[in-house]
C-alpha positions in Angstrom: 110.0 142.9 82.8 107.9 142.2 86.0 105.0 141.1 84.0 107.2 138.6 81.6 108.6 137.0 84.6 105.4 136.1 85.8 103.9 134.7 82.1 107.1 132.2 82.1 106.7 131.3 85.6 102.6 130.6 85.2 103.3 128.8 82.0 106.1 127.2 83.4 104.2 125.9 86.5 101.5 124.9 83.8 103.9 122.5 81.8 105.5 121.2 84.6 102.2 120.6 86.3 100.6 119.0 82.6 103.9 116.7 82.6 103.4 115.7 86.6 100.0 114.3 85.9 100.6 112.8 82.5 103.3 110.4 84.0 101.4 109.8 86.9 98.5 108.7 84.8 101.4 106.6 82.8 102.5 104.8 85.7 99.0 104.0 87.3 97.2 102.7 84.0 100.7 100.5 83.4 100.5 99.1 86.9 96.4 98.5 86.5 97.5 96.7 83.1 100.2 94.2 85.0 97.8 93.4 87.8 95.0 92.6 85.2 96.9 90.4 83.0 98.3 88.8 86.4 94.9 88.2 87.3 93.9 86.7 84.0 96.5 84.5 84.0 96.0 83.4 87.4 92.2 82.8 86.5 93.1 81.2 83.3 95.6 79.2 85.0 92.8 78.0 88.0 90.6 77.0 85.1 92.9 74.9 83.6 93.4 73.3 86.9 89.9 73.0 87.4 89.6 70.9 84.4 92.4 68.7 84.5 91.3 67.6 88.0 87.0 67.0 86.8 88.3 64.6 83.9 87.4 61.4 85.5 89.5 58.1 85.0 88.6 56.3 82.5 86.5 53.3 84.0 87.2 49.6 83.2 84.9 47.2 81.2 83.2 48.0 77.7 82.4 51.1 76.1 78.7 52.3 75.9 77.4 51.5 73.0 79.3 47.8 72.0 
């Protein structure tokens, strides 16, 4: 009996441990995945920005080329 008890509680303490560090490796690649695409977006968005502001007005008289 003493030797069963202590093959369920190693295999125990195995699956538990196997399940600790498979949702701790779920919650840290799904937080790494929000901050990327926040920072993609945010870069994306900057760009954007960045172009909309070097357009330059459009400058009065004739066209080159007429």
């Amino acid at each position: 009996m003493n030797s069963r008890l202590g093959t369920l509680l190693d295999w125990t303490l195995a699956d538990f441990s196997f399940l600790g560090i498979a949702i701790w490796q779920y919650i840290s690649v799904t937080r790494d995945l929000k901050r990327s695409k926040a920072r993609e977006a945010a870069e994306r968005q900057a760009a954007e920005q960045n172009a909309a502001s070097s357009v330059s007005p459009p400058v009065p008289g004739h066209p080159e080329g007429q």
